[in-house]
N, C-alpha and C positions, 0 to 999 in steps of 0.2 A: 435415396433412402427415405423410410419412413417414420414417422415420430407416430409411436402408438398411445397413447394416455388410458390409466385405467383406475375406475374409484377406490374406495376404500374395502370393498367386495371381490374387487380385482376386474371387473365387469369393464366391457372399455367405453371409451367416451368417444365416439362415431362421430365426424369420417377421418377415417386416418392423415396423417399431412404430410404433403410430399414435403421434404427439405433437401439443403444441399451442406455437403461438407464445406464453410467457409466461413469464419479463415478457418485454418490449421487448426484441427481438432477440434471445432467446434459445430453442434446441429443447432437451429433454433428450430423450438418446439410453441406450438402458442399457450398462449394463458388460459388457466381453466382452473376457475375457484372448487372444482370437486375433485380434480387430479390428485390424486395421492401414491402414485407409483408411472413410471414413464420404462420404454424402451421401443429399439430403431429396432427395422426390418427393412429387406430388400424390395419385398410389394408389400401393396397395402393389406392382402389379406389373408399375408402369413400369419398361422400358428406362432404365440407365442409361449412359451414356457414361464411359471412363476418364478423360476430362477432364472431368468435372461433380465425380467422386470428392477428396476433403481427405486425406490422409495425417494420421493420429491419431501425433503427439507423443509418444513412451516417457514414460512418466514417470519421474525421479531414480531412479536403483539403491538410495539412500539408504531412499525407500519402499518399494520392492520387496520391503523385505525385513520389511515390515510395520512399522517407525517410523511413531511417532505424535506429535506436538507437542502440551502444552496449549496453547501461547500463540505465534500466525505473526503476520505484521505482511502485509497487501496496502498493496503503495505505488501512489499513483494514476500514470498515464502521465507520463511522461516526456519533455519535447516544448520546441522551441524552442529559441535558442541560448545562454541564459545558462547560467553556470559553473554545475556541479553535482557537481565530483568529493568539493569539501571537505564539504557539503551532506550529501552521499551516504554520506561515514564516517562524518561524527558521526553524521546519522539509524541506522546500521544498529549505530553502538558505543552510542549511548546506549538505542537498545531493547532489547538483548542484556544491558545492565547490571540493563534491567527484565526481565527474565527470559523476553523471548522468544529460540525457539530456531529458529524460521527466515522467510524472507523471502520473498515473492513481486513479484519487479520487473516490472513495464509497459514494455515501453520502447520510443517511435514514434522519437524521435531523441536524439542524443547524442554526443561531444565524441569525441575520442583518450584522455582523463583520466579520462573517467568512465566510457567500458569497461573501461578496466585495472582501473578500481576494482571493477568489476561482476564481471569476468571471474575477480579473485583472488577474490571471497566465494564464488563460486559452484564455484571448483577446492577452496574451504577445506570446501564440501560444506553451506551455510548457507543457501544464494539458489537461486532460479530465475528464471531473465530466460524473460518471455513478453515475445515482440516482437509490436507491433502495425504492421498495414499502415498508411500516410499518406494510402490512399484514402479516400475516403468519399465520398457523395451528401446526405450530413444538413447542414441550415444549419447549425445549431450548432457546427461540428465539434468542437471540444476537450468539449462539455459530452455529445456522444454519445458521441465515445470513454472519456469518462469514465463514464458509464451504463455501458456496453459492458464494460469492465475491472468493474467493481462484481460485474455478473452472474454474469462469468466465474470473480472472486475466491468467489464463494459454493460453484459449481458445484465449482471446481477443489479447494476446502478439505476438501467434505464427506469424511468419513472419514479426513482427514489432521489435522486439528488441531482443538482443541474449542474451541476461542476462536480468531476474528483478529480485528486492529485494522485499520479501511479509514482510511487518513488522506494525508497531503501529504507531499512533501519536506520542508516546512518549517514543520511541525506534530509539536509533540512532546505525548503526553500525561502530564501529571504528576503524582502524588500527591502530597499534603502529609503531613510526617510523614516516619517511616524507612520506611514500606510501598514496595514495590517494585509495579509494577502487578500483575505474577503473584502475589505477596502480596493484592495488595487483591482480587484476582479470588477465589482460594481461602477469601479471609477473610468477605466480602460479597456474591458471586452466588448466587442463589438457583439450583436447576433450569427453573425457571418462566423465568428470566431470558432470553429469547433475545437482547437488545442490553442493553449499559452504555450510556447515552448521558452525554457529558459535555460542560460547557457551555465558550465559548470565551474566552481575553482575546487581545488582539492586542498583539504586542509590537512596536515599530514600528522597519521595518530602511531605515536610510537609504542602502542604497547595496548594490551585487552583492558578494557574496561574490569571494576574490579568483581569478583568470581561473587563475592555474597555481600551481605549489606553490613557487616561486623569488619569487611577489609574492604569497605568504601569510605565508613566513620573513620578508622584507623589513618584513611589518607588523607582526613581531612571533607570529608561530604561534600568535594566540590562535583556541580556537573560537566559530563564530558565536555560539552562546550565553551566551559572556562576553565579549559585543561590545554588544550591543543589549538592555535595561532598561529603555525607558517602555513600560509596559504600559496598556492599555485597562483599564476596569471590565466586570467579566466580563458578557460579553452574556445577554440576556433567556433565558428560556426557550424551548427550542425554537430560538432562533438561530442559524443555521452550525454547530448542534452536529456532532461526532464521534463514531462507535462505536465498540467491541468488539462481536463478534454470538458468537453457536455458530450455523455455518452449517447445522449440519442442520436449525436452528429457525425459520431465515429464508427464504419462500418469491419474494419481492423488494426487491431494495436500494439505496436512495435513495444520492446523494452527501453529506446531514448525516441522515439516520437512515432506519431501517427501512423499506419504504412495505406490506407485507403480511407478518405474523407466522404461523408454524405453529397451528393450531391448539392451543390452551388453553398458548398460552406468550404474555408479557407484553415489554415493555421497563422497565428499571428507570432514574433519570433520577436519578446520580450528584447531589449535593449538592457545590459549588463549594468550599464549607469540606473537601471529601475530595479532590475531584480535577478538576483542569481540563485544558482544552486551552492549552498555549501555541502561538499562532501567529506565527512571525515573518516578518510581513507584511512586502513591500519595497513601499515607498511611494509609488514612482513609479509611477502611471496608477492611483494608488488614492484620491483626492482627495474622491471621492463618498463612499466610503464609511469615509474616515476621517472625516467631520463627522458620517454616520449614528452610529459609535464613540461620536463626544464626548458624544452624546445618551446614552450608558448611567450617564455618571458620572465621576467626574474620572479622567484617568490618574495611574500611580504608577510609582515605579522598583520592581522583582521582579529576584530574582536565584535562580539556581540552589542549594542547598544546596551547603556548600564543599566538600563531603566527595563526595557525589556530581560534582561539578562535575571536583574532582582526578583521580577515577574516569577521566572523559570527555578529557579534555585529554591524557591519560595513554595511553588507550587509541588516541586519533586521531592522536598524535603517531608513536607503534611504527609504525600502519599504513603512515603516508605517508612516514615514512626507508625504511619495508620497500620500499613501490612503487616511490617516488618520494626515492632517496638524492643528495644534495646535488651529487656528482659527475656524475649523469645524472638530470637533471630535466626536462631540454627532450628533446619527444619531439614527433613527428609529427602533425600535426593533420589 
């Protein structure tokens, strides 16, 4: 295939560029500060139609201006109709506490509550919302668009940030200890290192988070993470892990780790005593693989450090009086 690039006039930008399908659904096309519309062809000097052509996305002004992150977070897609505004703060307040400085959100669908939420990070100058289409032709659906968002996180990071973490809404990763993950990162990654991999416990969530911000106060305003405490025994290796990569070292990227590394660069495979993933799994239609779970080892109650924990409860609380003030809480769905 061919990558065709074309200006703002539609006029193209010469010479066309061979690419290759790799990974899975993904072309790289090269960079070009006057590109303003892209599309493939089978040679390079096919005919191309104004409707075959993709309009290329600006990127943040915030980059533009050369900003660089050591440490972004890719969030996987966004999909379905459970609650996700309160989800959504703490994930974005408790990785900013670990010293990431900005965010790449997925987003196929979602709520009145959890744009607002989306919409203020992203005017705060923090987030980018990539929306994805709800089309698709792949059986799998959620597991391709998840592939599909992975690729694009690699793609999209390269030269903006030298570490991202790919992980879940409802996947925090932890370090044990006062280390902060940008701490552990700067303390313990090697250059060799193109992924952290780290291993998982499941913390088991009995019930949806709650639906609007008027039956969060009602319960009490506590955050998810000082809600739910049986944890699993941290899975096997290689199990449902999560990563951190440097995307320029990663050439494809799995949903629990790496699947092709750059040449003469490694994956490093975090120790559980330094750092885990917490997952907090909601239980319901998870039944299979909570008895896979019990197989790892007994559960235990795990609790956030008090200190960090005040951190979070603290930071989630400013957000949602800021959004979401008690006198107008109810808003349009």
């Amino acid at each position: 295939l061919f990558c065709r690039l074309f200006d703002d006039q539609l006029q193209e930008i010469l010479p066309a560029t061979q690419s290759l399908v790799f990974p899975e659904f993904t072309i790289h096309c090269p960079p070009s500060n006057h590109a303003r519309f892209v599309a493939l062809s089978l040679n390079a000097l096919d005919a191309v139609k104004s409707q075959d052509m993709h309009k290329i996305q600006t990127v943040r002004k915030s980059y533009s201006k050369g900003e660089k992150s050591l440490l972004s977070v890719c969030l996987a897609p966004l999909w379905g109709t459970s609650p996700k505004w309160l989800l959504l703060i703490e994930f974005i307040e408790y990785y900013r506490l670990q010293g990431v400085e900005y965010f790449y959100v997925y987003r196929q669908s979602l709520d009145t509550y959890g744009d607002i939420v989306l919409n203020d990070y992203e005017n705060e100058g923090i987030l980018e919302i990539v929306n994805i289409n709800e089309t698709t032709n792949c059986l799998k659906r959620h597991r391709c668009r998840h592939e599909m968002q992975l690729q694009d996180c690699v793609f999209r990071t390269r030269g903006r940030s030298d570490w991202v973490a790919t992980v879940d809404l409802d996947e925090r990763i932890s370090v044990n200890g006062e280390f902060t993950l940008r701490q552990y990162i700067e303390s313990h990654a090697l250059p060799v290192n193109a992924e952290l991999r780290f291993r998982c416990r499941w913390l088991l969530r009995l019930k949806e988070t709650p639906a609007d911000p008027i039956q969060w106060r009602l319960e009490g305003s506590r955050v998810p993470m000082d809600v739910w405490h049986n944890t699993s025994h941290v899975a096997p290796l290689n199990h449902t892990t999560k990563s951190i990569i440097q995307p320029l070292k990663v050439e494809s990227m799995g949903v629990h780790q790496v699947l092709r590394f750059s040449p003469g660069t490694t994956v490093r495979l975090v120790p559980p005593e330094d750092a885990v993933v917490r997952h907090y799994r909601l239980t319901k239609g998870w039944a299979y693989f909570l008895k896979e779970a019990e197989t790892f080892g007994s559960f235990e109650d795990t609790y956030v450090a008090p200190k960090l924990l005040k951190a979070i409860q603290l930071a989630v609380n400013n957000k949602v009086n800021k959004l979401f003030p008690e006198s107008k809480t109810k808003v349009s769905k």
